[in-house]
NUTOR-66962 format. One record per residue: x, y, z of N, C-alpha, C in turn. Coordinates in pm, whole numbers, padded with zeros to 5 digits, always signed. Layout:
N
XYZXYZXYZ;...
This chain:
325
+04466-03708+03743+04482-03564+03762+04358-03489+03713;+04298-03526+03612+04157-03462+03519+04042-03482+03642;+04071-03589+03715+03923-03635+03798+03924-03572+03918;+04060-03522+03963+04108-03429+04056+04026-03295+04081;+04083-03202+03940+04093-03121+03884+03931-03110+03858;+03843-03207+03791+03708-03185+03790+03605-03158+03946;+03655-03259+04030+03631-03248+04137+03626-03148+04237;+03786-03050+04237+03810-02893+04297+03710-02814+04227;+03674-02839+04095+03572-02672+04024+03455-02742+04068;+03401-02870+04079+03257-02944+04137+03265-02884+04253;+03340-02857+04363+03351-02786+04481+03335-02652+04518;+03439-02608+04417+03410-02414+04412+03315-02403+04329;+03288-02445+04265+03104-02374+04203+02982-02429+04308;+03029-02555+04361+02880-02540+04518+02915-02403+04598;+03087-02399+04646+03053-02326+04759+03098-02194+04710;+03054-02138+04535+03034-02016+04493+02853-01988+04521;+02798-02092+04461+02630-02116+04488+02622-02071+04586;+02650-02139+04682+02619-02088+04875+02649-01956+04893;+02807-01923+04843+02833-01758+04909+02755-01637+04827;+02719-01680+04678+02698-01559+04603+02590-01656+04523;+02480-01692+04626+02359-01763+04492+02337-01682+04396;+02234-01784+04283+02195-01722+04109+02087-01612+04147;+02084-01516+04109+01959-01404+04117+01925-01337+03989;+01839-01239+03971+01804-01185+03850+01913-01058+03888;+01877-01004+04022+01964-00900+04066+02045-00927+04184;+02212-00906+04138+02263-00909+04275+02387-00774+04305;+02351-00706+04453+02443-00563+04507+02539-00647+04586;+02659-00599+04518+02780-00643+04560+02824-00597+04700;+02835-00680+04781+02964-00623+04903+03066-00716+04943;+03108-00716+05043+03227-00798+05115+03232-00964+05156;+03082-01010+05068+03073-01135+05080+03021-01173+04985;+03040-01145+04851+03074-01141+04725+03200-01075+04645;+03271-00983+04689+03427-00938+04597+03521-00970+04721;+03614-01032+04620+03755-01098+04643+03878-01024+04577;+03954-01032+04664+04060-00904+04629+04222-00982+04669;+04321-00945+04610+04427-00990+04606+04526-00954+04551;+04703-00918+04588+04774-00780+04517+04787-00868+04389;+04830-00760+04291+04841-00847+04139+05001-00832+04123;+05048-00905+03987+05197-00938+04003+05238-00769+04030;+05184-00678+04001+05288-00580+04007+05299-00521+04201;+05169-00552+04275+05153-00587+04371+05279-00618+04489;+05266-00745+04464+05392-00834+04517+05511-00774+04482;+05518-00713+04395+05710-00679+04333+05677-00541+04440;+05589-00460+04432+05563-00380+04534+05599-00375+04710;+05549-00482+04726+05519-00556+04846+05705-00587+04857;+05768-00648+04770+05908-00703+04765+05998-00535+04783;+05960-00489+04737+06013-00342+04754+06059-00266+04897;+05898-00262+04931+05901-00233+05073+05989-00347+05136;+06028-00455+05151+06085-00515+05211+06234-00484+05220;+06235-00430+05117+06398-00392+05090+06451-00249+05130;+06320-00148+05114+06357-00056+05156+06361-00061+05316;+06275-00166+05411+06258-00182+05551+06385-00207+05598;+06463-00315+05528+06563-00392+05614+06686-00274+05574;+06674-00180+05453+06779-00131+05422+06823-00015+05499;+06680+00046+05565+06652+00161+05645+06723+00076+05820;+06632-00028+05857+06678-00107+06007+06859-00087+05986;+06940-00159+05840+07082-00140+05867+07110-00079+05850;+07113+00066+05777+07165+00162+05816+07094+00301+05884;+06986+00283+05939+06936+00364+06055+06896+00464+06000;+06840+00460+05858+06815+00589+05808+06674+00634+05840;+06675+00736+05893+06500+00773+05900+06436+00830+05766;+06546+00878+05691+06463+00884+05531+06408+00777+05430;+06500+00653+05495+06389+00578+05391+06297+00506+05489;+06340+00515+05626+06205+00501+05703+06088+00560+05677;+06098+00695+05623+05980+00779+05632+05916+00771+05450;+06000+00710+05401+05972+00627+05248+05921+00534+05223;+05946+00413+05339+05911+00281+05356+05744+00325+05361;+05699+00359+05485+05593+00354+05552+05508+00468+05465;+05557+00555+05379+05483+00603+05363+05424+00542+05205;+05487+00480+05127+05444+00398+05039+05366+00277+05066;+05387+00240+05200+05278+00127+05260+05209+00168+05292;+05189+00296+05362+05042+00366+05359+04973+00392+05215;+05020+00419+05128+04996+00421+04976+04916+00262+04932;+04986+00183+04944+04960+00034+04930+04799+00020+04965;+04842+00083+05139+04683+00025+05208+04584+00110+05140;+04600+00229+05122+04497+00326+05092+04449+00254+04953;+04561+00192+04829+04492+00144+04720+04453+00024+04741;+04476-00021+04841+04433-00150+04848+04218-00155+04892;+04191-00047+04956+04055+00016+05021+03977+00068+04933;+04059+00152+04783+04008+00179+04704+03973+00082+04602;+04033+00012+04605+04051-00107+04460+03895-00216+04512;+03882-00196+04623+03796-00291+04740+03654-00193+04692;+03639-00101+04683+03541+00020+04768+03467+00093+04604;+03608+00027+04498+03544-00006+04359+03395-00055+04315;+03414-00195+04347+03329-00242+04331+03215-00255+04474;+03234-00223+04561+03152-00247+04667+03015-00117+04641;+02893-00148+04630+02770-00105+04626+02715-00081+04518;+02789-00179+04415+02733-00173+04247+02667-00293+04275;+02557-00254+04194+02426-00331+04131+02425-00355+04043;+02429-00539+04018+02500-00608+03906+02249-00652+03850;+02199-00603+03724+02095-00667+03715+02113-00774+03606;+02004-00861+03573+01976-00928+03438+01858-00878+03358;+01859-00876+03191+01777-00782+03130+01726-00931+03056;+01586-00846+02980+01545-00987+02916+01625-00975+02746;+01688-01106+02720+01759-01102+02583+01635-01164+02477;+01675-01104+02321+01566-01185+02251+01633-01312+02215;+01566-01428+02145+01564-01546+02122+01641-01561+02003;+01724-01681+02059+01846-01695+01948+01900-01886+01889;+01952-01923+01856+01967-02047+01766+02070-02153+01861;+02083-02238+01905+02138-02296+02000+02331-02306+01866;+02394-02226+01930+02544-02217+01882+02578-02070+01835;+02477-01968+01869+02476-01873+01801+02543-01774+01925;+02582-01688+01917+02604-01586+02018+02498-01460+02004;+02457-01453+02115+02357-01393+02196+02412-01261+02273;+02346-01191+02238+02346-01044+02337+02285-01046+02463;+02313-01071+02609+02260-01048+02705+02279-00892+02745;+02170-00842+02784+02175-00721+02890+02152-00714+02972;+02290-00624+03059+02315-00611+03155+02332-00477+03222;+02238-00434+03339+02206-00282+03389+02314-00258+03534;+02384-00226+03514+02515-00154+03606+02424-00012+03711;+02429-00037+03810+02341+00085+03903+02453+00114+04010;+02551+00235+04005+02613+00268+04108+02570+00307+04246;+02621+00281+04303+02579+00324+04460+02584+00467+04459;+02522+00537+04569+02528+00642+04569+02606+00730+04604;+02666+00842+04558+02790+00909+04616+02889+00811+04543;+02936+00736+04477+03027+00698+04453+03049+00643+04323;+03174+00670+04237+03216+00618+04109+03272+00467+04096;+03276+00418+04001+03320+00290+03987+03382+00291+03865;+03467+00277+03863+03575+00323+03741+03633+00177+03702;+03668+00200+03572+03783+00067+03468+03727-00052+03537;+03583-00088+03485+03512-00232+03531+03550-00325+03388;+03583-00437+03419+03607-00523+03279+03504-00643+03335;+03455-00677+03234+03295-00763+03239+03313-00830+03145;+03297-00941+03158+03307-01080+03070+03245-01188+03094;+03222-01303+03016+03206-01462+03039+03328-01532+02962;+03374-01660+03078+03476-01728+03003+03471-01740+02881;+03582-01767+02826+03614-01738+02676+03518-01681+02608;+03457-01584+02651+03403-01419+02528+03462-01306+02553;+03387-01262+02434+03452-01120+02495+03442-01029+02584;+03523-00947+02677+03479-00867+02740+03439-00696+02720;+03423-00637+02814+03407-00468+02822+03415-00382+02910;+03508-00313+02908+03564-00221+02993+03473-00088+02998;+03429-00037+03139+03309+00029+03100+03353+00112+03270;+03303+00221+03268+03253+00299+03401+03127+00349+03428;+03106+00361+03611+02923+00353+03569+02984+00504+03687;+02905+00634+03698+02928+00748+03747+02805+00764+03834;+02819+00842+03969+02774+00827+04092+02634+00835+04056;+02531+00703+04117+02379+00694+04099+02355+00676+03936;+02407+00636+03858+02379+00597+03709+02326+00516+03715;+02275+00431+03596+02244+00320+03532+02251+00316+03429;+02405+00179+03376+02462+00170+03264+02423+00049+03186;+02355-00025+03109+02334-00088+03013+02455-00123+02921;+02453-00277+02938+02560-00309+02865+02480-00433+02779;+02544-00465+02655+02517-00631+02615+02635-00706+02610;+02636-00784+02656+02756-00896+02712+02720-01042+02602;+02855-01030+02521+02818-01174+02448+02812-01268+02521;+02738-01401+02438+02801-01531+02536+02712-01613+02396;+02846-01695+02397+02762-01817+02286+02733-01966+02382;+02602-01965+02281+02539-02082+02348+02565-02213+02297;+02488-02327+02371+02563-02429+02312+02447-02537+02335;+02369-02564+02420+02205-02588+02411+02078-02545+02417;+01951-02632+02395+01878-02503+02360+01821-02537+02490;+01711-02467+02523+01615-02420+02668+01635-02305+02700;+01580-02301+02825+01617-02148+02851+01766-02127+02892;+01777-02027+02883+01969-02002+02860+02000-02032+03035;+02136-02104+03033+02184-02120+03175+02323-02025+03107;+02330-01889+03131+02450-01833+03158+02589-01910+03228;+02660-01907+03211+02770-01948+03302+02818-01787+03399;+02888-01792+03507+02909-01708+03600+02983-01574+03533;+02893-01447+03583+02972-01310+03490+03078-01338+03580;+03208-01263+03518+03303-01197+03604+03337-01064+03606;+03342-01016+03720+03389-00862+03716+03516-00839+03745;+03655-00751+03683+03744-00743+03738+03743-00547+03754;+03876-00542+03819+03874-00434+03869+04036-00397+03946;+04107-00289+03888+04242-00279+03919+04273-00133+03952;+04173-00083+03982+04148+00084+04024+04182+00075+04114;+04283+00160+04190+04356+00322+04089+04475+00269+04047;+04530+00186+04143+04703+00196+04103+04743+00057+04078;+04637-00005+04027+04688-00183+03948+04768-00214+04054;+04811-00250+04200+04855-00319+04311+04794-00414+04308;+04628-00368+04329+04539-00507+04406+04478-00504+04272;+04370-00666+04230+04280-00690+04172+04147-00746+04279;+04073-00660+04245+03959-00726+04299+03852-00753+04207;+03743-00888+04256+03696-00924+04162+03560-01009+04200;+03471-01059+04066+03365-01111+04181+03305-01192+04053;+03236-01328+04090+03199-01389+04020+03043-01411+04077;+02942-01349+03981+02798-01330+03961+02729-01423+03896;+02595-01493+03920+02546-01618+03798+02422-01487+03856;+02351-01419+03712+02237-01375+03693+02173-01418+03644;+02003-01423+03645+01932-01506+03590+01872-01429+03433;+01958-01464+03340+01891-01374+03227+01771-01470+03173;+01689-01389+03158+01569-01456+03095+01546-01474+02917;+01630-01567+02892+01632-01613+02751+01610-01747+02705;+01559-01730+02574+01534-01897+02555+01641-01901+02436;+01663-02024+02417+01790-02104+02320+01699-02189+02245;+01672-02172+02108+01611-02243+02007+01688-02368+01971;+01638-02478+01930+01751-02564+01835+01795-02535+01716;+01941-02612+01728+02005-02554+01633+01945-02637+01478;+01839-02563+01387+01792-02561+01283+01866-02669+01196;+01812-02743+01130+01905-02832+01048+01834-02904+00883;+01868-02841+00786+01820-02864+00682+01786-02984+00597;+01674-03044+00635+01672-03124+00512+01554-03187+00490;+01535-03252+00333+01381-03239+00302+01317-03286+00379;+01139-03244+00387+01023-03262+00445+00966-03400+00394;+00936-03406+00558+00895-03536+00577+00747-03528+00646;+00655-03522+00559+00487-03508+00608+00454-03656+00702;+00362-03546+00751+00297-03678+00861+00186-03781+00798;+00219-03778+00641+00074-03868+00556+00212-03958+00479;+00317-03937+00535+00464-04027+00468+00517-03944+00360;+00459-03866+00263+00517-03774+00179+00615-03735+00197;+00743-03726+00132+00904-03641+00141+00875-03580-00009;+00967-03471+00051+00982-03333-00081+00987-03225-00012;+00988-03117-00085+01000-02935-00074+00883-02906-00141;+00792-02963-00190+00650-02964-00249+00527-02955-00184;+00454-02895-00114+00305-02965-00034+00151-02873-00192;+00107-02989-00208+00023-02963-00317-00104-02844-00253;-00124-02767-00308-00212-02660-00253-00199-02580-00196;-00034-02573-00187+00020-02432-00083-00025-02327-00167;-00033-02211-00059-00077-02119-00133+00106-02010-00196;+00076-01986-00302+00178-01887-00383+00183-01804-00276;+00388-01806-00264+00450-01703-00226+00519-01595-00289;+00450-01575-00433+00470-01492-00511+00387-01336-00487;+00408-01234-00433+00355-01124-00391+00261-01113-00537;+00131-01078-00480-00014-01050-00565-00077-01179-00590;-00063-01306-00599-00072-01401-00645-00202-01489-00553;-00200-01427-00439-00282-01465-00335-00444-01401-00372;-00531-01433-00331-00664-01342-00331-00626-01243-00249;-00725-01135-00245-00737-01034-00118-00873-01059-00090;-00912-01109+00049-01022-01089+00102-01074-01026+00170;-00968-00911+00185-01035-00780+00282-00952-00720+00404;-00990-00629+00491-00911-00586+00552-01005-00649+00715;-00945-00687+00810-00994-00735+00939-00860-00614+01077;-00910-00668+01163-00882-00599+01283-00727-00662+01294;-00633-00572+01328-00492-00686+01388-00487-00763+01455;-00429-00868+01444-00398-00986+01558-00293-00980+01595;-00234-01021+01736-00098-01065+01740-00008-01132+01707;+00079-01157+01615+00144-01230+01541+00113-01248+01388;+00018-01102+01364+00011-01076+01218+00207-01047+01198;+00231-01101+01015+00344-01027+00968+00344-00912+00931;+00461-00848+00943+00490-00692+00884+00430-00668+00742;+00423-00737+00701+00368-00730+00535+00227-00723+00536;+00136-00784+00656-00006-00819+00638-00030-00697+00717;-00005-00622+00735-00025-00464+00810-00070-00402+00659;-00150-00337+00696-00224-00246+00593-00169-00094+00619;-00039-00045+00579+00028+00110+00583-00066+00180+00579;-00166+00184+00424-00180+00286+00436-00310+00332+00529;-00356+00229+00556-00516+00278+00620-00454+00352+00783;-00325+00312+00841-00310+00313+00900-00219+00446+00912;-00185+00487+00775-00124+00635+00826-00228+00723+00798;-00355+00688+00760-00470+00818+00698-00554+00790+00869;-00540+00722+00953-00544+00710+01083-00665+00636+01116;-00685+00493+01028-00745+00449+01064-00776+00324+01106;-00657+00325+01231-00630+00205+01335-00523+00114+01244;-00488-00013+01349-00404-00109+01298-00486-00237+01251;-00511-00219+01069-00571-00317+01052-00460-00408+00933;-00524-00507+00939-00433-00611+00875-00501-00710+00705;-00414-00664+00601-00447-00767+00501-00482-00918+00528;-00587-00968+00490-00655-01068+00488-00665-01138+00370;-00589-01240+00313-00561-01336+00234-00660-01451+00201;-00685-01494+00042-00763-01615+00122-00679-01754+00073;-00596-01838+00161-00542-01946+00218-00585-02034+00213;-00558-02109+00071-00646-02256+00065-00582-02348+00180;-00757-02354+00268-00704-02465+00408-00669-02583+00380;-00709-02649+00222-00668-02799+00208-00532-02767+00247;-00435-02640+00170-00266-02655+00187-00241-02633+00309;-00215-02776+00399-00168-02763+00530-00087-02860+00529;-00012-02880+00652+00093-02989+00668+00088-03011+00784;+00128-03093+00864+00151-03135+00976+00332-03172+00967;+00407-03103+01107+00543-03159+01130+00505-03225+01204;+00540-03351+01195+00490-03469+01284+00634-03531+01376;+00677-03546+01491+00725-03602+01609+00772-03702+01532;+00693-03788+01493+00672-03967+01478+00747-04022+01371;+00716-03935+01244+00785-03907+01126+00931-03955+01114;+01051-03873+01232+01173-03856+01271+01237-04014+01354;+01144-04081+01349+01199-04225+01444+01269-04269+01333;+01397-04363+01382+01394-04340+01513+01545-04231+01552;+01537-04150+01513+01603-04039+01548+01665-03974+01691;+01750-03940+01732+01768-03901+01832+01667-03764+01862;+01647-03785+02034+01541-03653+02067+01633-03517+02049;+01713-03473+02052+01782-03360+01959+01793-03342+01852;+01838-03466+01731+01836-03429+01602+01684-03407+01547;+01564-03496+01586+01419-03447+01566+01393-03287+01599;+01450-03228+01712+01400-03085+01762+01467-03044+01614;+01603-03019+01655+01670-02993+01544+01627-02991+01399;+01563-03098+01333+01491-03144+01177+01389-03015+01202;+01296-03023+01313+01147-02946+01326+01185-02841+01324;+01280-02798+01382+01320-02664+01347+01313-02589+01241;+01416-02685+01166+01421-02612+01049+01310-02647+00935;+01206-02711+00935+01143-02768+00852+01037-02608+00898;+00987-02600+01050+00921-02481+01037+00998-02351+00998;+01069-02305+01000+01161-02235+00950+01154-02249+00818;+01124-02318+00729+01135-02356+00555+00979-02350+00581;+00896-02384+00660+00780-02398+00587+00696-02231+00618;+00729-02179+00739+00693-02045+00709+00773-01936+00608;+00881-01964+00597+00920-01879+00454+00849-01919+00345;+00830-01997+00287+00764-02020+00216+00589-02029+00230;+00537-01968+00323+00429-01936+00337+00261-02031+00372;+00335-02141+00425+00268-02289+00382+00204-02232+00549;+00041-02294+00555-00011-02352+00726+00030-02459+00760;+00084-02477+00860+00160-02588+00933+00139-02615+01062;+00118-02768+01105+00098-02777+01253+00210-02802+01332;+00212-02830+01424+00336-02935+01500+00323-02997+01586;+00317-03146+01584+00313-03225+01669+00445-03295+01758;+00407-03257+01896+00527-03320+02007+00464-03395+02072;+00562-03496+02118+00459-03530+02234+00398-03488+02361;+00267-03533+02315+00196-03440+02489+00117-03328+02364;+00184-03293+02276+00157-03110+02265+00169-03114+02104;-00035-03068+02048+00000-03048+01947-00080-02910+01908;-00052-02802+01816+00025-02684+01777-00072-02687+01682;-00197-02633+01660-00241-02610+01579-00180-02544+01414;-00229-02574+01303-00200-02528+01149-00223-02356+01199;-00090-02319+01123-00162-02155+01109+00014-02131+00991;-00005-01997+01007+00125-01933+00932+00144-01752+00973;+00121-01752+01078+00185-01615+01098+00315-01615+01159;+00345-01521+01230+00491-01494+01288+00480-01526+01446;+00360-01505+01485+00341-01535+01658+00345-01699+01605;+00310-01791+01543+00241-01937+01560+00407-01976+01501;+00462-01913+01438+00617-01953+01412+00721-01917+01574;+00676-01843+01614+00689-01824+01757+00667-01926+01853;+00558-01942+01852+00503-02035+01940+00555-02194+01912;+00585-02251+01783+00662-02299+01746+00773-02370+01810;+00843-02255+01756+01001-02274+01810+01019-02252+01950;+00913-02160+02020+00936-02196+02170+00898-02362+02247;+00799-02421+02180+00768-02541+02247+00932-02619+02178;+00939-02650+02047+01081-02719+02047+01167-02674+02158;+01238-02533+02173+01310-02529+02325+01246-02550+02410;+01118-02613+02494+01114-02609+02565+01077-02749+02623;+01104-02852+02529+01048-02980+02520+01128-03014+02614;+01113-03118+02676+01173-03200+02800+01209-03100+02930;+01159-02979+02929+01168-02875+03001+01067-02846+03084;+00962-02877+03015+00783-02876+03053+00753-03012+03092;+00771-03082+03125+00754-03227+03166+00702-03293+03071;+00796-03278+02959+00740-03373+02802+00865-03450+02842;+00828-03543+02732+00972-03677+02722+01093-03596+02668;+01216-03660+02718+01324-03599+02688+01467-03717+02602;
């Protein structure tokens, strides 16, 4: 029954792919939303049936003119409930970078069609949470939509869903979207002591420089770089208005380290991302130059916030870039 059952969703997610492929942006119409009466619907639907046959036996033209005119009611919500969602513009926003198990904020830009409202939208991913939201004629509504992750690379969303029961909860109509959000998924960080690429283990590297504020030299003030830290910003030169320049430290280069690949054997290729993770993560808090070696790809020593960046993007992106996996 499980192999069944796996097999039917292996089916409707190809021939969801085909009808409603993955995009960054996709405008909804009639070959993307699916519509269908909901239980209160049908008891509706069961209604009229009763008032039809009750009117045919006893010949009444009053609940004839009751029958039909509540099924005209039906159809009319049935066009509206449809006409909801038809000419909304579903986009994908770029999310920032988050920890593989962590839940993540995606954003998401809602653009109504023109001339027309779209009222009581509920927006979700399986098991998260959702949000009930309205977007008003020619808007653009911004939402962040949780979704927890569960590997790292760049994020594969699973399919939004939109529901929709406007005006008179009869019909539900609804539509299942895969947008392409542009996020990356870090590994999930994992603590434990350092393991140097010269065989050394400890929380020790001899010659680091003190992460004790003042303790460092000052060697002057230089031009900003990208991926200077908030701290190595020089305030005040910069509120008496004179440009963005940055504290300049002097960083004994003997204190360096290498996170070494090789180190981690024979380890699984996840729990290694995982170790490197967090070892750069411990070794830039604590203020140490550090390299990183992957295979294929090695990461020069530094210690700012871009090279801790750069970092943790090659770990997500290992076996992604045509490195070993």
């Amino acid at each position: 029954m499980t192999s069944l059952t796996g097999r039917w969703r292996e089916r409707w997610k190809r021939w969801l792919d085909r009808r409603i492929p993955p995009a960054p942006q996709v405008t909804l119409n009639h070959k993307s939303i699916f519509i269908l009466p909901t239980r209160t619907g049908f008891l509706f639907t069961l209604l009229l049936i009763v008032l039809l046959l009750t009117a045919i036996n006893y010949q009444n033209s009053l609940i004839y003119g009751l029958t039909f005119w509540l099924f005209s009611v039906s159809l009319a919500a049935m066009m509206f409930t449809f006409r909801n969602l038809s000419g909304l513009t579903l986009a994908a926003g770029r999310a920032y970078p988050c920890f593989a198990g962590d839940v993540i904020e995606l954003p998401l830009r809602l653009t109504a069609a023109k001339k027309r409202y779209h009222e009581a939208l509920l927006l979700g991913f399986p098991d998260n949470p959702s949000q009930l939201t309205d977007v008003d004629t020619a808007q653009t509504r911004t939402l962040a939509l949780s979704f927890r992750t569960a590997k790292r690379g760049p994020l594969q969303a699973e399919r939004l869903r939109l529901d929709s029961r406007f005006p008179l909860g009869l019909f539900n109509t609804w539509t299942w979207v895969k947008l392409d959000f542009n996020a990356l998924v870090y590994p999930r960080p994992e603590t434990v002591p350092f393991v140097f690429a010269n065989g050394e283990q400890g929380d020790q590297l001899i010659g680091a420089p003190s992460t004790v504020s003042g303790q460092q030299d000052f060697q002057g003030l230089r031009n900003y770089q990208p991926g200077d830290s908030m701290r190595q910003i020089a305030w005040k030169q910069l509120a008496r208005g004179k440009g963005l320049v940055s504290k300049d430290f002097d960083h004994d280069e003997g204190a360096t380290c290498w996170l070494d690949w090789d180190v981690l054997a024979p380890q699984t290729t996840e729990v290694r991302l995982s170790r490197l993770c967090g070892w750069v993560l411990q070794a830039h808090q604590l203020g140490w130059r550090y390299g990183l070696r992957l295979p294929g790809k090695d990461i020069a020593p530094d210690h700012s916030d871009g090279h801790r960046d750069r970092c943790l993007e090659a770990l997500a992106l290992h076996g992604f870039d045509g490195g070993e996996r």
